[in-house]
VEXSE-303848 format. One record per residue: residue in one letter; x, y negated, z negated of N, C-alpha, C, O in turn. Coordinates in steps of 0.1 Angstrom, whole numbers, plus 5000, padded with zeros to 4 digits. Atoms other than C-alpha are relative to their C-alpha. Example, Ala and Ser with C-alpha at 12.3 -4.5 7.8 and 13.67 -1.06 7.14 Angstrom:
a500950125000512350454922500949885000501949884993/s499150115000513750114929499249894992499749784991/
This chain:
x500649905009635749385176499349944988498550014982/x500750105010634449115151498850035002498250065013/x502049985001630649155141500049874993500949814988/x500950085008628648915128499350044995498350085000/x500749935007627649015100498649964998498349865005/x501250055000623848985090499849894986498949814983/x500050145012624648775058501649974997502550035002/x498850045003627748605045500050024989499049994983/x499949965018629048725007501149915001502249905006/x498850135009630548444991501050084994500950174985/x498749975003634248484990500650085008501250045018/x500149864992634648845002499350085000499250144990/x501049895001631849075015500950145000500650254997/x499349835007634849335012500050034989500350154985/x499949985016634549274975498750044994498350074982/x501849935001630949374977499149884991498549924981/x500550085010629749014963498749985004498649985016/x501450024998626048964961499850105009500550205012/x501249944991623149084983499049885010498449785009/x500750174990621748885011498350014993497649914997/x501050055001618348934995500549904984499749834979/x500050125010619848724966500249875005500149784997/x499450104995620948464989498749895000498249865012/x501250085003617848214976500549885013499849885023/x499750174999619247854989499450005021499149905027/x500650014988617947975028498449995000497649975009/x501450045002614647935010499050145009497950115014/x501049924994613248305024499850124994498750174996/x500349885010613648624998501449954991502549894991/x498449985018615648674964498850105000497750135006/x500349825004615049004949498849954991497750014991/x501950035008612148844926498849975009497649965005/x501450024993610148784956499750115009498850145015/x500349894990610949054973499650145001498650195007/x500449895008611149374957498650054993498550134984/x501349985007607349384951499150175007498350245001/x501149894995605749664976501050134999502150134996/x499249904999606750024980500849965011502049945010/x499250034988607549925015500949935006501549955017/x499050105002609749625005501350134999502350155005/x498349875006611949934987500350065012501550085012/x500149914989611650125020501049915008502049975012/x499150034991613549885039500849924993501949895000/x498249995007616149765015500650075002501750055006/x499249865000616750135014500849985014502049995013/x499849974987617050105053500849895008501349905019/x498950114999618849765051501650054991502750034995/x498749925005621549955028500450125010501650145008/x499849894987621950245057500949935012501949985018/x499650084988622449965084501750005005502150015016/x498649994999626249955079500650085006501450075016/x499549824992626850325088500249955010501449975014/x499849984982626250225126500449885002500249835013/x499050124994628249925126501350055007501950145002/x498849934992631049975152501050004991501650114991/x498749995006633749865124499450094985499850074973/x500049875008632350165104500050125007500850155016/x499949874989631150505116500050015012500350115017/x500650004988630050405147501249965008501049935020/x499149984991633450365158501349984990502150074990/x498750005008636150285136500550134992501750154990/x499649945003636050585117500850115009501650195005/x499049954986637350735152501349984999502350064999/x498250055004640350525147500750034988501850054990/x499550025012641250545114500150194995500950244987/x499649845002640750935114500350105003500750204996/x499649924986641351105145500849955007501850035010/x498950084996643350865162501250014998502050005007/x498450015003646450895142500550145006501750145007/x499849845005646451285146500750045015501149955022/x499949974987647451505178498750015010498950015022/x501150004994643551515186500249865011499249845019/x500150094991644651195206500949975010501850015002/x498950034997647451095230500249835003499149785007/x499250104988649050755245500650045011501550125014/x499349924983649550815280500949845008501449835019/x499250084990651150455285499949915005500749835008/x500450114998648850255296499049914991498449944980/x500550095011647149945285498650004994497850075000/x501150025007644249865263499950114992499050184997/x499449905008645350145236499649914982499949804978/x500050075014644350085199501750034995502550114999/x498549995006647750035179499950124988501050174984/x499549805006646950385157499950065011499650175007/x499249884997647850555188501449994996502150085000/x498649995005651050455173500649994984501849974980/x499550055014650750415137500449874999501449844993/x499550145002650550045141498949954990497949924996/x501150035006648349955111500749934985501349984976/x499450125011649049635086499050004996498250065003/x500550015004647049515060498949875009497849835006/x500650094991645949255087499150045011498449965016/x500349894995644749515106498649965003498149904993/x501150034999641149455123499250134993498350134985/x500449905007640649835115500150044991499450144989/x499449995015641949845080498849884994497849924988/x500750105003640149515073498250015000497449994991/x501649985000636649585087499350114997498050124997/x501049865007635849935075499849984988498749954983/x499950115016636849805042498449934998497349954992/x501350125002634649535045498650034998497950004989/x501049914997631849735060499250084988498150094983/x500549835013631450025033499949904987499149944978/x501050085007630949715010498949904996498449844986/x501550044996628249565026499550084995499050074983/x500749905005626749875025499650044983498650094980/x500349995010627449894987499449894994498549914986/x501050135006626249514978498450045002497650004993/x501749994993622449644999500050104990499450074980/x500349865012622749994977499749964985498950024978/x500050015014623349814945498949924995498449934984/x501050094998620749554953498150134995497150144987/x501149855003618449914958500050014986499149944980/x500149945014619050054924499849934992499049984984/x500150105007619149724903498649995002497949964992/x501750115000615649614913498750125005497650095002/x500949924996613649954929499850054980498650054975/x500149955011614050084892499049924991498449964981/x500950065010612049824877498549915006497849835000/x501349974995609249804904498750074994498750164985/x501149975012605549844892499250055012498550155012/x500749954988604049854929500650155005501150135017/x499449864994605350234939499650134992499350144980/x500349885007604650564935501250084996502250095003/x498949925009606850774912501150095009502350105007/x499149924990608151004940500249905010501449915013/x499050114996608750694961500949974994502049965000/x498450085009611150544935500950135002501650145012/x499349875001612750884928500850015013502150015014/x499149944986613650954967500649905002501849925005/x499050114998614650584970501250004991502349994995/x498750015007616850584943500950135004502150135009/x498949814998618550954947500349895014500749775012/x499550074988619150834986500649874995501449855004/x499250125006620650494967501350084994502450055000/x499249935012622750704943500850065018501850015021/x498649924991624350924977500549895008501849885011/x499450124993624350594998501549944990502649914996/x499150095004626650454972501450114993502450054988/x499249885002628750804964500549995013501749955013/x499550004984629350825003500849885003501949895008/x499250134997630550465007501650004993502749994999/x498749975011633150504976500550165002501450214994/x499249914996634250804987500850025014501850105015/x499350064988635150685025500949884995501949865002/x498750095007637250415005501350114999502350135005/x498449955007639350624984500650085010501850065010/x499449924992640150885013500849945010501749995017/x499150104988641150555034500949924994501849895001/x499650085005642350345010500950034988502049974986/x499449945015643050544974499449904989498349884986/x500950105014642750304946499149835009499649765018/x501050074992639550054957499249984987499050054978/x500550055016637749844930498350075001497750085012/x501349924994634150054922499549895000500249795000/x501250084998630949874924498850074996498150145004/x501049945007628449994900498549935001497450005001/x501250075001625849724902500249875009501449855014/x500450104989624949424924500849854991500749834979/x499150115008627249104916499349884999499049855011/x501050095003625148824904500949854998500449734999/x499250095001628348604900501349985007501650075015/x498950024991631548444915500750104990500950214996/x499249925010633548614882499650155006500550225010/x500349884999631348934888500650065013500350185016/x500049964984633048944924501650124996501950235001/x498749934997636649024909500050134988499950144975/x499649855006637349394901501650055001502450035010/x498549974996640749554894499650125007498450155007/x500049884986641449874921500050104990501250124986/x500349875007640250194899501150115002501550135014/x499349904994642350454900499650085005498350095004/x501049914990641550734924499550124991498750204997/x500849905005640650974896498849954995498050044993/x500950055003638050724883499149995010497950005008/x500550044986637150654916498950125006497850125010/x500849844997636351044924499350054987498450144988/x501449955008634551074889498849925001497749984998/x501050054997632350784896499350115016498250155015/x500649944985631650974937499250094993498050084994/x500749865006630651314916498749984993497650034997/x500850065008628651144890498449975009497250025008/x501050034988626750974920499050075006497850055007/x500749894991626051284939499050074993497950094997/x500949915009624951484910498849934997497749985001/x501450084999622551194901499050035010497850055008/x500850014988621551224939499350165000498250175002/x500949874996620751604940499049984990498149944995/x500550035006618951574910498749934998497849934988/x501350125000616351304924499550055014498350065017/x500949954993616351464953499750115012500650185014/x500249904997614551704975500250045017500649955025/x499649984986615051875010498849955009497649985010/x501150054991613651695036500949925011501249805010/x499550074984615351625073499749875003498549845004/x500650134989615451285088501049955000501749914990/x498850054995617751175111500249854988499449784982/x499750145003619750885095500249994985501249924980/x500449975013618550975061500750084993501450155000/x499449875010620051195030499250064994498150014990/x501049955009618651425013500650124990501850154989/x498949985007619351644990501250135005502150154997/x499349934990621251905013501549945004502550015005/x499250094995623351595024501150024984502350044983/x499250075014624351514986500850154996501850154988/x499249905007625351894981501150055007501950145002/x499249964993627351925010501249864995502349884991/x498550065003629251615005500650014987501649954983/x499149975015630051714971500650075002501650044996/x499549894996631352034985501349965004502449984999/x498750044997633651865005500949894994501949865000/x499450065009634551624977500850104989501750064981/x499249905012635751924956500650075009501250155002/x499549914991637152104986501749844999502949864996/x498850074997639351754992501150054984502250114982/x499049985013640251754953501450134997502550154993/x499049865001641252094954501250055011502150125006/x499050004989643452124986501149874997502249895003/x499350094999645151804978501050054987502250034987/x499549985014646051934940500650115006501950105006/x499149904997647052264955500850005007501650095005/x499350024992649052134985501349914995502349905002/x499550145006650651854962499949875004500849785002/x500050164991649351554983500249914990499949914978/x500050175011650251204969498949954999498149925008/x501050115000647951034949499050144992498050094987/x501049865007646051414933500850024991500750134987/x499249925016648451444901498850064989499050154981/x500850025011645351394880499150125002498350144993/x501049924999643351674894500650174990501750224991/x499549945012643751934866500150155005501150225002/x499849864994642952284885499849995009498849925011/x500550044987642852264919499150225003498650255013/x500949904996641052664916498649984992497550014997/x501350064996638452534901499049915001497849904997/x500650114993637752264920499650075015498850045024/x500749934988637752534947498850064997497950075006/x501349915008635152714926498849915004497849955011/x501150095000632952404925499549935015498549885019/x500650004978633452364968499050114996497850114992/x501449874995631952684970498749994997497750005004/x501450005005629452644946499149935006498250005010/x500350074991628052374963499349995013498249945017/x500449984983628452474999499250114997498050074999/x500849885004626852794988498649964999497850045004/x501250045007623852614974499249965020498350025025/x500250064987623752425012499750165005498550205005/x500549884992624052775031498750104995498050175002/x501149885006621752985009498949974997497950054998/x501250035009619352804992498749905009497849835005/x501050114987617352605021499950095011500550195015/x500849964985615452655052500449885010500449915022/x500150094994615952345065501049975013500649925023/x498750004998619252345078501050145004501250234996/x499649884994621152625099501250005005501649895003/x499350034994623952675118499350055014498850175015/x500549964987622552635158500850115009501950115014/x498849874991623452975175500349915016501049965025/x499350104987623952685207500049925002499349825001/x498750145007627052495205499249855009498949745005/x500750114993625252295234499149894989499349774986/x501150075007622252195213500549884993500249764994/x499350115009624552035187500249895003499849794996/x500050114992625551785211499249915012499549825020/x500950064991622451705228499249894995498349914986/x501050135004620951345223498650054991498250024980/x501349974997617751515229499550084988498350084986/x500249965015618051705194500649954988500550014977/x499850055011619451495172499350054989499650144982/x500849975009616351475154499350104995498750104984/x500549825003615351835153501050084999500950204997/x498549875002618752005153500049984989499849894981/x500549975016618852225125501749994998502150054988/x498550025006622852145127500149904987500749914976/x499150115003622851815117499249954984498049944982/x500250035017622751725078500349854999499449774996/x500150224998623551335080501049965010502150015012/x499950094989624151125108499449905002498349894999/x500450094999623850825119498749965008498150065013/x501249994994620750665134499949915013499149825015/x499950134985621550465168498750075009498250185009/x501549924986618450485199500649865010501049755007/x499950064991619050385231498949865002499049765010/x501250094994615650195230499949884989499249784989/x500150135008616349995199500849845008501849855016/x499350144999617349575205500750004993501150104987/x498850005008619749425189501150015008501050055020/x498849944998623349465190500750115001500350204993/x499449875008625749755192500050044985500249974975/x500949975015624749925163499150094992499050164983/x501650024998621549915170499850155008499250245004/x499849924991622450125199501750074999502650034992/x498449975005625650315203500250025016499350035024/x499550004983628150315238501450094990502650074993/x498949885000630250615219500650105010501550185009/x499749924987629950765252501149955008502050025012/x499350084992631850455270501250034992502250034998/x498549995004634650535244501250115003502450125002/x499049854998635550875254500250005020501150065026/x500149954985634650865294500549915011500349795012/x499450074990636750805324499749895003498549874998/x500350104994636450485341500549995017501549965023/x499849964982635550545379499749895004500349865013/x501150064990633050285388498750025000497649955000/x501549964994630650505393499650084991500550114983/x501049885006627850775373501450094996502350075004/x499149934999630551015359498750144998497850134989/x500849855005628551405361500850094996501950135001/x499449865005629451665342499250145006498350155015/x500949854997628352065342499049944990499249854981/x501249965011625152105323500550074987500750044975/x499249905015626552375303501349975000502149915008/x498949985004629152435286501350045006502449985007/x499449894996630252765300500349975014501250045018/x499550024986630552655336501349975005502249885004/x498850054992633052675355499850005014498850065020/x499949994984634352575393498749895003498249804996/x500750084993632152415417498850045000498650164997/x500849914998628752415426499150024992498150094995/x501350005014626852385392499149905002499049825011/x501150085006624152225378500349894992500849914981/x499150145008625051875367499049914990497849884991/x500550135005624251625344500549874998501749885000/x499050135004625351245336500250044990499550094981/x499550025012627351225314499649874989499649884977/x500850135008625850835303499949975018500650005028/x501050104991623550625327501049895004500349785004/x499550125000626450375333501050025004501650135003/x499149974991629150275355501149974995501849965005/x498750085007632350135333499650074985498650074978/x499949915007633550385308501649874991502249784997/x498850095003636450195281500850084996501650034989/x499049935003638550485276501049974991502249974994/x499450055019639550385239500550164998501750194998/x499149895002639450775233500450095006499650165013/x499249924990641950965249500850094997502050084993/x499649885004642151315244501350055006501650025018/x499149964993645351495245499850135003499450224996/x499649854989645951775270500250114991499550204989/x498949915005648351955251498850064989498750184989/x500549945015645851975217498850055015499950075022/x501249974992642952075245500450185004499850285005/x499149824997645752385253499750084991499450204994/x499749895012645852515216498350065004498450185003/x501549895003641552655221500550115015500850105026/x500349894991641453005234499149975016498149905018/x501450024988639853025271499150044999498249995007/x501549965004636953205256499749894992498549874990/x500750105010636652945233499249885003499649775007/x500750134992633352735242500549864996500749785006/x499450145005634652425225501149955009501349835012/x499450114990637252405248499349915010499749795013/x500750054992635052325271499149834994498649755001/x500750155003633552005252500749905007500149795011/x499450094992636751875268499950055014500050165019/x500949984987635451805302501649965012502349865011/x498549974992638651895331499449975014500249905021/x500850044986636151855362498549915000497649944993/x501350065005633551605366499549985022500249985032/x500549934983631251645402498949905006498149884997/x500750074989629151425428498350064993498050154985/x502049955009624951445420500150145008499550245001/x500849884996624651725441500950154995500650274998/x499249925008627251935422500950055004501150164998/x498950024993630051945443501049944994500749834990/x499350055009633051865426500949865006500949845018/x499750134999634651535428501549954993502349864996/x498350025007637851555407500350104989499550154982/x499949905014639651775383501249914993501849834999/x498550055008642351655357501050085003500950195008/x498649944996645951725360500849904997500649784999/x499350115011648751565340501049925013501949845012/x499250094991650051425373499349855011499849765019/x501050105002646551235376500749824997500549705002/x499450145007648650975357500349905011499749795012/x499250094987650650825387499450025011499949985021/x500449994984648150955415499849885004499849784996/x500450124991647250695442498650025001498049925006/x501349994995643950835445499249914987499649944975/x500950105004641250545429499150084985499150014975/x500349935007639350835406500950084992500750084980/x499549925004641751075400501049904986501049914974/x499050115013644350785383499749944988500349864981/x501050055009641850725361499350154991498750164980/x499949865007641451105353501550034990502150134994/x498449935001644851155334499950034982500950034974/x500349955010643251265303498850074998497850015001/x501249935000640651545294499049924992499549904980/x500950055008637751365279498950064993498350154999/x500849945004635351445251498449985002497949865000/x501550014997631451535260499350024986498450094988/x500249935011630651595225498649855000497449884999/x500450144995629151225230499449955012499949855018/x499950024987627251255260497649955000496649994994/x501450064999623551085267499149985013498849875017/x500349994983622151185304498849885000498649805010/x501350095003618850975290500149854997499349754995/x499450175007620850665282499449895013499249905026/x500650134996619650325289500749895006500649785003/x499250094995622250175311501350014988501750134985/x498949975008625150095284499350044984500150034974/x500649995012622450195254499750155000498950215008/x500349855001622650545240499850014988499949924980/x500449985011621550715215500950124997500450224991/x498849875004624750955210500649944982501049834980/x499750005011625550965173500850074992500950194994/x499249955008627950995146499750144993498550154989/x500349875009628251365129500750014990501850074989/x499249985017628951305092500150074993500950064984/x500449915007627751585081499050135004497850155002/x500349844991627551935101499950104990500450094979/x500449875008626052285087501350045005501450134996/x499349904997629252435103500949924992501749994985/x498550055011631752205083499450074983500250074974/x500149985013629852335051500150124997500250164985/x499649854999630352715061501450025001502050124997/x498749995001633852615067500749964985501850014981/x499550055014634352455034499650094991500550114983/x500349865004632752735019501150115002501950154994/x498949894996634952985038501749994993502450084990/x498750045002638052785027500250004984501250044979/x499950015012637252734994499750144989500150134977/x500349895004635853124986501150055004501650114994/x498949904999638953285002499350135011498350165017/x501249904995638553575016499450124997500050234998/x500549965006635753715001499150035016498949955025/x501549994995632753895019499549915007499949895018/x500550175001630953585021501149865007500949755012/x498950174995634053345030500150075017500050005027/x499649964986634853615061498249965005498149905016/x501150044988631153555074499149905001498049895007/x500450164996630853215071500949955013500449895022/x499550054989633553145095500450095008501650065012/x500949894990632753445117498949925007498849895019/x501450044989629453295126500449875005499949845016/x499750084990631152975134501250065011501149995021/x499149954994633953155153499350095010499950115020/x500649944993631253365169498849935012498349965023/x501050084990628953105180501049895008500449815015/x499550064994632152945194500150125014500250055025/x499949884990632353275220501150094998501650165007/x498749935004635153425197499550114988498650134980/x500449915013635653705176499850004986499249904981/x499950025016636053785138501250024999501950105004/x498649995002638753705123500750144994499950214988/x499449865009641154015110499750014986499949914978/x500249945012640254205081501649994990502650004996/x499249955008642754215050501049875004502349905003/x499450115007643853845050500849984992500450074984/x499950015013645953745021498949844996497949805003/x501150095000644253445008500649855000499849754999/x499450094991646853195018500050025020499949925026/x500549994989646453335056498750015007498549985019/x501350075002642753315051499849865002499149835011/x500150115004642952975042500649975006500849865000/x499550054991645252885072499250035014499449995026/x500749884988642853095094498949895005498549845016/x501250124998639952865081500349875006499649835014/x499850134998641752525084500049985018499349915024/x499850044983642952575123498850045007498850035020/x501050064994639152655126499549895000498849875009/x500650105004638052385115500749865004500049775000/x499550054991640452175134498849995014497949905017/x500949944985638652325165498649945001498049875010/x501750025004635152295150499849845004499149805012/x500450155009635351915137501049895009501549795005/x498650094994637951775164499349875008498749905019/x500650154993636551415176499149954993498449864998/x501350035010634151385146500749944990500149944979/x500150115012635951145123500850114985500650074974/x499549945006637851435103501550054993501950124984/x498449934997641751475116500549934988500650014979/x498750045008643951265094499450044987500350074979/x500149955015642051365061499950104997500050134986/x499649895008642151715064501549995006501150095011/x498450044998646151645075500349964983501050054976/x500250075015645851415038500450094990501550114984/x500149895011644651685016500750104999501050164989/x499349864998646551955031501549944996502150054994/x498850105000649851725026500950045008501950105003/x499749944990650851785063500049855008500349845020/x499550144993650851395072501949975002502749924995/x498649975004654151445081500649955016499849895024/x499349964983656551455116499950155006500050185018/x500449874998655951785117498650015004498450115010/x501349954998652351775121499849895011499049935020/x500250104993652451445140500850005009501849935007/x498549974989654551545170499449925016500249925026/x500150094987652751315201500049894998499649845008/x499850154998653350975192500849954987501050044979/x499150105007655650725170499550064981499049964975/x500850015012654450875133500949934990502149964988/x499050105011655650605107499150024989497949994990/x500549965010655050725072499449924991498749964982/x500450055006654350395058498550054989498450084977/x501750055001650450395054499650195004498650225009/x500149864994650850825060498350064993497350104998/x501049955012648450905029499149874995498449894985/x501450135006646250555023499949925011500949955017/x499950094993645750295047499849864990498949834982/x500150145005646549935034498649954995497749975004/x501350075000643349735016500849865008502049825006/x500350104992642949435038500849864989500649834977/x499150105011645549155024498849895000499649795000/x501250124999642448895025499650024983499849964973/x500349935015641349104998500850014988500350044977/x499049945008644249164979500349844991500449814980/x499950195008644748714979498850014989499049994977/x500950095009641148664966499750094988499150044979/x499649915008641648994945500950044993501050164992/x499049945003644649004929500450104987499850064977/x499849925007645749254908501549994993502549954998/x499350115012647449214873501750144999502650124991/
């Protein structure tokens, strides 16, 4: 699971030291030679992004570290199983260690951005502006995937120019979450709406503030460890709403897709009016994983052979219209959905269907179904079926083991949910998650809620909604439901329930007084 990273930060790049364009002594850029054109800034910017789609960040680890622990996953038993299907996670931890690490790469390239775009002479005024705003959310987004994994995490305001500048003490998490705020507001502020995969904008910056004041406030009201300091958790709901509100009402850009299909089609990434930030993997880029993403190989049986799914959604039985599922014959079945959570969606409910139960021959003839006795069959396919797998992640156009299936960081339907959750039930809160509940093939919820059954109504959609996207254990967190009770398919050990360990590497060449 090791990367090689694209520069080395003296000491620890978990500590976010330097910037590889300072790294002079290879004799090829420092930020005084480099920093000169607009288009220099253009791809700093796009060298600070790069991290997102590293496997030991979104592009696969946030899988582990957020969904993995939850019921969205099972252990069925056999081998090659990450150790959070069991709550096995030390500070030695590759997954604990390299997200870490990761999210401050990303902030050393961000801070590199902001330090040196600001005092550029080659650029036009609305170039700097969009680069910086997009700096400012890059580096709000990074420090806010800390604290929700980590809790207290030292900030990183500016680019470290020194060995001394490397060591920071671990902020507390209310400093932590007023620096993320600060950030965002800066970011809406600079800038304006404008789609592009990969990219933020300011839609991006208002949504995840949304669900930065949605965490604050659910965690203060639920009493999670580690929120003492949040002073009203109503209105921190006030300031969700406000927010998400701004996202749902005040733009064109951005919609919820009346077809759930679309959302998950390669083929719209870039034009789906779902997706508000996500990552940027293409089947056709070189490079490393990364570059490219095999999120398909994580979720999909391992036959041998082409696995096909239905086309649609809605299909059922034999006899359909198929598609690949990915272009490729060896699937690593890392994630493995459980049955049981696949039970809780209604049978009208299209989303169940994202988990795929029958997969069929090219000519659309069926070929196998699941069945929890799959496990122990003798049959060569079937024994290899013993878990429903998620299509949510599926790339029929893929390039052998190179797809272009991508992270969803940030959905129009999680911002109608955060809305919904955070308004209550008001007018407005029932027909925000109505239209996701309707575009799932379900009804409206009941009228005359209280606004605690409201707000349970919203959560277990939003379960549904957001299940395999990098979400489970932190609304679990917030809600303060990391528990045995909530964790009823595998080994849950409370250590690490509510933070995951910082990386003891970190902790030696950082110690704290």
């Amino acid at each position: 699971m090791k990367r090689i990273f694209h520069c080395i930060l003296l000491l620890a790049a978990a500590a976010g030291l330097g910037s590889c364009l300072d790294e002079v002594p290879y004799g090829t850029y420092s930020n005084k030679t480099f920093y000169n054109t607009e288009a220099d800034a253009e791809s700093a910017l796009m060298y600070a992004y790069t991290p997102l789609n590293y496997i030991e960040y979104c592009a696969r680890f946030l899988f582990f570290l957020g969904d993995v622990p939850t019921n969205q996953y099972k252990s069925y038993g056999k081998a090659d199983e990450s150790p959070l299907f069991q709550w096995d996670i030390t500070p030695t931890s590759d997954e604990a260690i390299y997200f870490f690490k990761s999210a401050y790469v990303s902030l050393a390239r961000t801070n590199s951005v902001l330090d040196n775009v600001a005092r550029m002479s080659d650029i036009s005024a609305s170039a700097r502006r969009r680069i910086l705003g997009e700096a400012h959310f890059l580096r709000a987004f990074n420090h806010f995937m800390l604290v929700i994994n980590y809790g207290s995490v030292p900030i990183r305001r500016q680019t470290v120019s020194s060995v001394t500048d490397s060591f920071r003490d671990f902020a507390p998490i209310a400093d932590v979450y007023a620096f993320v705020i600060d950030e965002l507001e800066t970011a809406i502020g600079m800038l304006s709406v404008g789609k592009r995969q990969g990219r933020a904008d300011k839609v991006a910056a208002q949504a995840l503030l949304a669900r930065v004041y949605l965490y604050m406030a659910s965690a203060k009201a639920s009493g999670a460890p580690g929120y003492e300091w949040v002073e009203d958790a109503d209105a921190a709901y006030a300031l969700a709403a406000r927010y998400a509100s701004a996202v749902l009402n005040d733009q064109t850009a951005y919609r919820l897709d009346p077809d759930l299909g679309n959302v998950y089609d390669t083929e719209h990434q870039a034009d789906g009016v779902e997706h508000i930030f996500m990552t940027s993997m293409n089947r056709e880029a070189s490079g490393m994983e990364g570059t490219y993403s095999q999120l398909p190989q994580m979720f999909v049986i391992q036959t041998g052979n082409v696995v096909w799914i239905s086309e649609s959604i809605a299909a059922q039985g034999g006899g359909v219209r198929v598609r690949k599922f990915v272009d490729y014959e060896s699937g690593f079945q890392a994630m493995r959905v459980d049955n049981e959570f696949r039970d809780t969606y209604d049978d009208a409910d299209l989303r169940k269907q994202l988990m795929v139960t029958t997969i069929y021959n090219e000519d659309g003839s069926v070929l196998a179904t699941y069945d929890p006795s799959n496990l122990t069959s003798s049959d060569n396919v079937k024994n290899k079926f013993f878990y429903p797998f998620c299509r949510k992640y599926t790339d029929a156009q893929s390039n052998a083991n190179r797809t272009s299936a991508n992270c969803y960081l940030i959905r129009f339907a999680e911002v109608a949910l955060t809305y919904a959750e955070a308004a209550g039930p008001t007018e407005e809160g029932y027909r925000w998650v109505d239209a996701v509940r309707n575009r799932a093939g379900l009804g409206d919820l009941p009228r005359g809620l209280s606004l605690a059954e409201f707000r349970e109504a919203v959560i277990a959609e939003r379960v549904k909604e957001l299940a395999f996207e990098g979400h489970g254990i932190y609304d679990l967190r917030r809600l303060n439901r990391v528990d045995a009770a909530h964790i009823t398919n595998k080994t849950f050990k409370p250590a690490y329930a509510y933070f995951y360990p910082a990386p003891q590497r970190e902790m030696d060449l950082n110690p704290q007084k």
